[in-house]
N, CA, C and O atoms as a GROMACS GRO file, in nm:
protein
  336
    1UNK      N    1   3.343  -1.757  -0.483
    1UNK     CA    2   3.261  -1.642  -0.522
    1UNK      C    3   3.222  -1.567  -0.394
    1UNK      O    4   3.173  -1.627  -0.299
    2UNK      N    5   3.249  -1.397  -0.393
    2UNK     CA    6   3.184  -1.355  -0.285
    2UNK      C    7   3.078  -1.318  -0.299
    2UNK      O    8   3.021  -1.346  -0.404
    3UNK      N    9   2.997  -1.227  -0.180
    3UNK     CA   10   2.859  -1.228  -0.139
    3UNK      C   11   2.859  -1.177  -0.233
    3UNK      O   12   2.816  -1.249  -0.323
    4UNK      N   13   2.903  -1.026  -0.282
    4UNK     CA   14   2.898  -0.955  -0.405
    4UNK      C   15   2.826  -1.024  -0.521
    4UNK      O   16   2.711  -1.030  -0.565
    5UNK      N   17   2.930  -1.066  -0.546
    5UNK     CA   18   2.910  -1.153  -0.675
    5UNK      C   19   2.792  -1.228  -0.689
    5UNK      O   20   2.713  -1.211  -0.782
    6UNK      N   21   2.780  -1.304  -0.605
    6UNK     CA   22   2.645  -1.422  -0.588
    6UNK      C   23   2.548  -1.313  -0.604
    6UNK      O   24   2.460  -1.324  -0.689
    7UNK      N   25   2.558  -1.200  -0.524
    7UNK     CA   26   2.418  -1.110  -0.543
    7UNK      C   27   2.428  -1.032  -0.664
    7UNK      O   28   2.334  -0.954  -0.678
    8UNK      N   29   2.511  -1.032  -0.750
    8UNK     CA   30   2.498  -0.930  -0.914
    8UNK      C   31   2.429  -1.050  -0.985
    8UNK      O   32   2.328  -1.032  -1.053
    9UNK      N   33   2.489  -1.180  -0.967
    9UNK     CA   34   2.480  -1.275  -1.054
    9UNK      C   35   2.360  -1.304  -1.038
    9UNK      O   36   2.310  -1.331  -1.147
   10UNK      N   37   2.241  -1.315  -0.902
   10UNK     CA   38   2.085  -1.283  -0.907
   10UNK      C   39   2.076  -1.191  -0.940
   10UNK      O   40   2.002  -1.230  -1.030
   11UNK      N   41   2.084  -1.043  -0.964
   11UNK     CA   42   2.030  -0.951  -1.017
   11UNK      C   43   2.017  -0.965  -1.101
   11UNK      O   44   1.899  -0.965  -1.135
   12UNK      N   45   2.117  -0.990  -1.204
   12UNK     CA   46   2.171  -0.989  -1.362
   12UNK      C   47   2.096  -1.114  -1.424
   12UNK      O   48   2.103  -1.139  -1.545
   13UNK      N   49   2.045  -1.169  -1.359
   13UNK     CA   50   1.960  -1.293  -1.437
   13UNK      C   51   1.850  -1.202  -1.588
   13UNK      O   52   1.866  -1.230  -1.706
   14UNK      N   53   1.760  -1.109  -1.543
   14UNK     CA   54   1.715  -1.024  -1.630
   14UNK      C   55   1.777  -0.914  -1.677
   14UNK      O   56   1.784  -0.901  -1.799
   15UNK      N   57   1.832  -0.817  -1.596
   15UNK     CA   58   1.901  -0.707  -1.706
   15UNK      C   59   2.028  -0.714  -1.614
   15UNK      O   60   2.033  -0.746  -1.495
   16UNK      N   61   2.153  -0.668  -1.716
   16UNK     CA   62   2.282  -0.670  -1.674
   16UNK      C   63   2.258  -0.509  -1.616
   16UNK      O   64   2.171  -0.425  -1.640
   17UNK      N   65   2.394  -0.510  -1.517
   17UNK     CA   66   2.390  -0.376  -1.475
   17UNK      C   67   2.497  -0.282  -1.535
   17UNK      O   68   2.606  -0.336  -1.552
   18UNK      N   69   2.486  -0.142  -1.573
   18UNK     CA   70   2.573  -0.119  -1.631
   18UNK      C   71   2.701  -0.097  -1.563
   18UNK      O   72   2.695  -0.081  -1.441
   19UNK      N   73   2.785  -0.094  -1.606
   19UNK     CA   74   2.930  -0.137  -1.525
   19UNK      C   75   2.976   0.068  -1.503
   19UNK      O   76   3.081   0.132  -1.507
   20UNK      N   77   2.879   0.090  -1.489
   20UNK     CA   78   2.891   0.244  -1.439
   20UNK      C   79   2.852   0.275  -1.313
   20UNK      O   80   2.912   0.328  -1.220
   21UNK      N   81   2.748   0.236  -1.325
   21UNK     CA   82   2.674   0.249  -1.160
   21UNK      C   83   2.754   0.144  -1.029
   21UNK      O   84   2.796   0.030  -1.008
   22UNK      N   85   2.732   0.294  -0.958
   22UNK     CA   86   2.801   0.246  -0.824
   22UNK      C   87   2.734   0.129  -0.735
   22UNK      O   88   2.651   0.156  -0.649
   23UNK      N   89   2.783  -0.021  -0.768
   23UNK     CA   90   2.709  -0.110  -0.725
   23UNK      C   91   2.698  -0.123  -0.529
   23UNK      O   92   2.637  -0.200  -0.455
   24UNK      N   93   2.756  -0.051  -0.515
   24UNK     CA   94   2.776  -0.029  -0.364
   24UNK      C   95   2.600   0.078  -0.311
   24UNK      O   96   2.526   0.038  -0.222
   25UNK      N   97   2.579   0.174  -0.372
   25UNK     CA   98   2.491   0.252  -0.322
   25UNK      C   99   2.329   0.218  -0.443
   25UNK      O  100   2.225   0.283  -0.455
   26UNK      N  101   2.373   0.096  -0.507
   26UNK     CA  102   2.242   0.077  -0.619
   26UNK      C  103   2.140   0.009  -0.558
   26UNK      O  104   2.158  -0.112  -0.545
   27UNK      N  105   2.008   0.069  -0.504
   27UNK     CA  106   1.867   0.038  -0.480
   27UNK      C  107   1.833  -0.075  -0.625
   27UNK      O  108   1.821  -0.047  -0.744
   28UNK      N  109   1.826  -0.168  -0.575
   28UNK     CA  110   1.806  -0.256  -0.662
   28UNK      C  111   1.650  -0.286  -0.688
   28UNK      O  112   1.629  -0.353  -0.789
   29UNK      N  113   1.562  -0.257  -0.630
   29UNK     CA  114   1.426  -0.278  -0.610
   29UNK      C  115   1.361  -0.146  -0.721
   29UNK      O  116   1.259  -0.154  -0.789
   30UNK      N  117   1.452  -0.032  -0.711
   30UNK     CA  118   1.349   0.107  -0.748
   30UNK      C  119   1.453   0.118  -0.854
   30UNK      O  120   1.422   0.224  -0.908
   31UNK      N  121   1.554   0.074  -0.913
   31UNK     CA  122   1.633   0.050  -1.045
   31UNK      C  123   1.559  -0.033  -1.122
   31UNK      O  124   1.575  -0.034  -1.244
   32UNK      N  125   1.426  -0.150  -1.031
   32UNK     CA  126   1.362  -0.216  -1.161
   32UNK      C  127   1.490  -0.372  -1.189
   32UNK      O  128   1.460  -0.441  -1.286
   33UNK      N  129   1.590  -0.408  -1.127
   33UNK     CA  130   1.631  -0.521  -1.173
   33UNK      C  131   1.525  -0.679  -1.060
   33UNK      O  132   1.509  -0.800  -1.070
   34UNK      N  133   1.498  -0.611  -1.003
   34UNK     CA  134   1.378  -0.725  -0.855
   34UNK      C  135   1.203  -0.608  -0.897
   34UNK      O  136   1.167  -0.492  -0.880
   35UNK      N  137   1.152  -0.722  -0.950
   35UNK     CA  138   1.008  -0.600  -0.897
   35UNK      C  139   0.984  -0.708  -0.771
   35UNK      O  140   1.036  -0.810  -0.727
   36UNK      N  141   0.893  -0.634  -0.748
   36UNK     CA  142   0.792  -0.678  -0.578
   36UNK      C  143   0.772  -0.829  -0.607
   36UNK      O  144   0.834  -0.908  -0.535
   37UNK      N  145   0.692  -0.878  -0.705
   37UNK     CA  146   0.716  -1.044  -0.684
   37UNK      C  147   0.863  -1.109  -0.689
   37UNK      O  148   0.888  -1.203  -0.613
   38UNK      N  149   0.949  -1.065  -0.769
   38UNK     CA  150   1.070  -1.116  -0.776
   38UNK      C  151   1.158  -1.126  -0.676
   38UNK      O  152   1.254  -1.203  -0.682
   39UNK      N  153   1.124  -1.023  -0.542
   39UNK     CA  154   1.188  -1.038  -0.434
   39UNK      C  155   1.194  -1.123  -0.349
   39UNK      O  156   1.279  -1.145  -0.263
   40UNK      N  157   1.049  -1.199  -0.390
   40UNK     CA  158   1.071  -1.341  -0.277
   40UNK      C  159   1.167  -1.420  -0.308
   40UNK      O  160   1.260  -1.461  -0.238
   41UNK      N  161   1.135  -1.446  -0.448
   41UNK     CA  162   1.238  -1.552  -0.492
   41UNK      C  163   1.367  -1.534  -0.492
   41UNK      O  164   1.439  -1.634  -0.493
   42UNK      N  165   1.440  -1.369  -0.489
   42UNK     CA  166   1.557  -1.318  -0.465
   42UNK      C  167   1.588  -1.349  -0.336
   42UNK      O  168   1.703  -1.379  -0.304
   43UNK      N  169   1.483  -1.344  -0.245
   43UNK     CA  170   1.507  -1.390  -0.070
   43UNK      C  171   1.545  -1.488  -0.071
   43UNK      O  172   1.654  -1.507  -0.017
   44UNK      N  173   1.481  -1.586  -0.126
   44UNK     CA  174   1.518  -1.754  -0.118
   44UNK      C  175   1.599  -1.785  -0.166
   44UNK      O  176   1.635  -1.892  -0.116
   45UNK      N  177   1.690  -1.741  -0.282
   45UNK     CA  178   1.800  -1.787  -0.383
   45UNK      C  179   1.901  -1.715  -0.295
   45UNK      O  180   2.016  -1.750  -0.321
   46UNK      N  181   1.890  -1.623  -0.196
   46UNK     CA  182   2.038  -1.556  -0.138
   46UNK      C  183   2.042  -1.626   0.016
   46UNK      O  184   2.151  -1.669   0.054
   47UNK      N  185   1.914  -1.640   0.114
   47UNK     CA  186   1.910  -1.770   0.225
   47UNK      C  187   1.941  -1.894   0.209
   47UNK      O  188   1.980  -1.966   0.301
   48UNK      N  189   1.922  -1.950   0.031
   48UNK     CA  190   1.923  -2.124   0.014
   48UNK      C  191   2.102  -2.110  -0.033
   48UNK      O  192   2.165  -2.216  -0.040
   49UNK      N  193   2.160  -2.000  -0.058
   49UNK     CA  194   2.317  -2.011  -0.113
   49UNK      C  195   2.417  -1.982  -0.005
   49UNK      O  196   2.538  -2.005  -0.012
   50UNK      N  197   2.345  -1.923   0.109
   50UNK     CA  198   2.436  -1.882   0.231
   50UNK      C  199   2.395  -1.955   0.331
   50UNK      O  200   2.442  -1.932   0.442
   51UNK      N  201   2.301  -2.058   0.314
   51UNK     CA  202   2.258  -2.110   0.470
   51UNK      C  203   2.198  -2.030   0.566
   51UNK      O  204   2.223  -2.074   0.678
   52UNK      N  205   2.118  -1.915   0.565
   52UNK     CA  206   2.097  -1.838   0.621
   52UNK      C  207   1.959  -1.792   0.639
   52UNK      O  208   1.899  -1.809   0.533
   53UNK      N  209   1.876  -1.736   0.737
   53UNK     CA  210   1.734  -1.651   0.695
   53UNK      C  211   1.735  -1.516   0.755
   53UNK      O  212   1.812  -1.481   0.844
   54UNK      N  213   1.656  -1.453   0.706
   54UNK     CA  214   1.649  -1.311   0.727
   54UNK      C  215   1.506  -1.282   0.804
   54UNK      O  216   1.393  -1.314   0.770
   55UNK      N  217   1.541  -1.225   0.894
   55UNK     CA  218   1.403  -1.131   0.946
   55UNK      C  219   1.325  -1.072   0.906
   55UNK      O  220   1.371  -1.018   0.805
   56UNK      N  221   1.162  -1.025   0.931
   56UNK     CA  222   1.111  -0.980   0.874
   56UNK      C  223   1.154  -0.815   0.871
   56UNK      O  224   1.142  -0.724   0.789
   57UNK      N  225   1.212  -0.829   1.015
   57UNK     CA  226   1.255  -0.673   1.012
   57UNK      C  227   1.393  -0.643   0.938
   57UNK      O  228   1.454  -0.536   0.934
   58UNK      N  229   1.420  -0.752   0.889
   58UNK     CA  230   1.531  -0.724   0.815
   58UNK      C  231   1.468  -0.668   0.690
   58UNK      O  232   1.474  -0.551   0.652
   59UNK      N  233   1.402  -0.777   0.630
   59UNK     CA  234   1.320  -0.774   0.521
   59UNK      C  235   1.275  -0.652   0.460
   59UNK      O  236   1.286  -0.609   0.345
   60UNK      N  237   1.200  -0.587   0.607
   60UNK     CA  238   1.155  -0.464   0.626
   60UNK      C  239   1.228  -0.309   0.632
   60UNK      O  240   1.182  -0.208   0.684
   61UNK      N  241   1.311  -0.320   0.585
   61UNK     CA  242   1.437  -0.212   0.609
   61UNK      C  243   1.468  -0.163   0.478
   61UNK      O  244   1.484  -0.241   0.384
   62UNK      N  245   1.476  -0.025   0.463
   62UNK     CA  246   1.533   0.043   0.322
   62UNK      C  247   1.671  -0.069   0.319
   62UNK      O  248   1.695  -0.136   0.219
   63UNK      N  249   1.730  -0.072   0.410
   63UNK     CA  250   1.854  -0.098   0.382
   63UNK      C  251   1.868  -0.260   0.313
   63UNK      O  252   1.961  -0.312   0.252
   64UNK      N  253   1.778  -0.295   0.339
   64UNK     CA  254   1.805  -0.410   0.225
   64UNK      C  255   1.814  -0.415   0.109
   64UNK      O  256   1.891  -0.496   0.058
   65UNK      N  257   1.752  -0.343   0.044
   65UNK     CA  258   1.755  -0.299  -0.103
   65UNK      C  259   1.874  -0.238  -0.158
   65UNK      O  260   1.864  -0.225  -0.280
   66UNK      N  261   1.961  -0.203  -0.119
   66UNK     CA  262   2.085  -0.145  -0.141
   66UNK      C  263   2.183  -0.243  -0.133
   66UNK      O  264   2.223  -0.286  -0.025
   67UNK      N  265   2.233  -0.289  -0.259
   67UNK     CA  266   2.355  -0.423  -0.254
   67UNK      C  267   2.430  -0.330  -0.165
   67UNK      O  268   2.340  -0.248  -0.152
   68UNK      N  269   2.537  -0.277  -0.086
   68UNK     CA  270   2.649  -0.231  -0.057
   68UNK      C  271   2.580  -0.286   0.093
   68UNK      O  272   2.616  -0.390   0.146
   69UNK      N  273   2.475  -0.197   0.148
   69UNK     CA  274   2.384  -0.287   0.282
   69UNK      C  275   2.402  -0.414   0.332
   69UNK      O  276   2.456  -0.469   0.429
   70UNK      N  277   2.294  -0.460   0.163
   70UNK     CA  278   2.289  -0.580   0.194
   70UNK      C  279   2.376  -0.704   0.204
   70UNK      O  280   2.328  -0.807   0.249
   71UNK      N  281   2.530  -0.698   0.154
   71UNK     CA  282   2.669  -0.769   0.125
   71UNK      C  283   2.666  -0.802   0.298
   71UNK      O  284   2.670  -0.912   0.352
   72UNK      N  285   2.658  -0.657   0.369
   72UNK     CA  286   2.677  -0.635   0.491
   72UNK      C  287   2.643  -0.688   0.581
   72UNK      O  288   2.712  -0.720   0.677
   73UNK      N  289   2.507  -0.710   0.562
   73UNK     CA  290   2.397  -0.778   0.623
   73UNK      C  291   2.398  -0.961   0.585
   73UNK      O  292   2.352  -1.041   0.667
   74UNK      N  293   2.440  -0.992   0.489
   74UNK     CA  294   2.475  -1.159   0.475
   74UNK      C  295   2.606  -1.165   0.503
   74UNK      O  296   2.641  -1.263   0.568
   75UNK      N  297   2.710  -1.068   0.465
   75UNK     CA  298   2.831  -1.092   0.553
   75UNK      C  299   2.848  -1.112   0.706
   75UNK      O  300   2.932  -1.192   0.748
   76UNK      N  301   2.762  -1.033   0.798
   76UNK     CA  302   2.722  -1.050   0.915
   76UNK      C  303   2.665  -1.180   0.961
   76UNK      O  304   2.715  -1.252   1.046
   77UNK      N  305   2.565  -1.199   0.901
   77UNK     CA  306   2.489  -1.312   0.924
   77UNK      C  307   2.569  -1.474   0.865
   77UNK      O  308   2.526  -1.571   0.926
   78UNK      N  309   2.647  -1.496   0.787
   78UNK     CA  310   2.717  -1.592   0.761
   78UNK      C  311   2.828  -1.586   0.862
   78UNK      O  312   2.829  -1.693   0.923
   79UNK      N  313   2.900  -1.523   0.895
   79UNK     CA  314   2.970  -1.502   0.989
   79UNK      C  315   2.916  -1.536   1.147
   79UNK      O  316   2.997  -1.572   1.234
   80UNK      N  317   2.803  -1.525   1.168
   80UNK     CA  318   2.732  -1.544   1.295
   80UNK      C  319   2.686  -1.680   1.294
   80UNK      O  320   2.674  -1.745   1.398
   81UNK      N  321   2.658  -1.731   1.162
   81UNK     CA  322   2.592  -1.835   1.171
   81UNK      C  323   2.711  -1.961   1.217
   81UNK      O  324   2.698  -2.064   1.284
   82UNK      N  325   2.818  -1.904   1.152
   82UNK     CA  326   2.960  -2.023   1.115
   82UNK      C  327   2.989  -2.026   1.287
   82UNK      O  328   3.046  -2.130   1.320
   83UNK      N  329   2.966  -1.952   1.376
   83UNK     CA  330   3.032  -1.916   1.510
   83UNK      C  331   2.980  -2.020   1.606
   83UNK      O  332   3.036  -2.082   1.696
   84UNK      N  333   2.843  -2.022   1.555
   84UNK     CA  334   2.684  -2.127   1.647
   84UNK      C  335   2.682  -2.252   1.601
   84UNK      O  336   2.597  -2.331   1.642
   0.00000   0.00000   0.00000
């Protein structure tokens, strides 16, 4: 399974997404599939499946909220981690 995937398959736990929207540029936070509490636990279910943690300034970034970003950003970071 790729990063993709692992991250629709947390989204989609409550509402499916419609297979219209461009999952590359979809704000997932202000679409309403993560509200504000749900994001922690979205943090922890995508760090505890990749081996990985995220910064706060990561955390802190529009660009996390955007699956197409964020693929980017755990693709990076799994990749960095496998190297160390």
């Amino acid at each position: 399974m790729n990063v993709q995937d692992v991250i629709l398959k947390l989204l989609q736990k409550k509402y499916t997404i419609d297979q219209n929207i461009d999952i590359e540029s979809l704000n997932y936070v202000e679409n309403g599939y993560v509200d504000s509490l749900g994001i922690i636990q979205f943090v922890v279910e995508l760090e505890e499946e990749f081996g990985i943690e995220f910064t706060d300034k990561e955390l802190s970034d529009p660009d996390f909220k955007i699956v197409g970003k964020l693929v980017k950003l755990i693709e990076s970071k799994v990749m960095n981690h496998e190297k160390s």
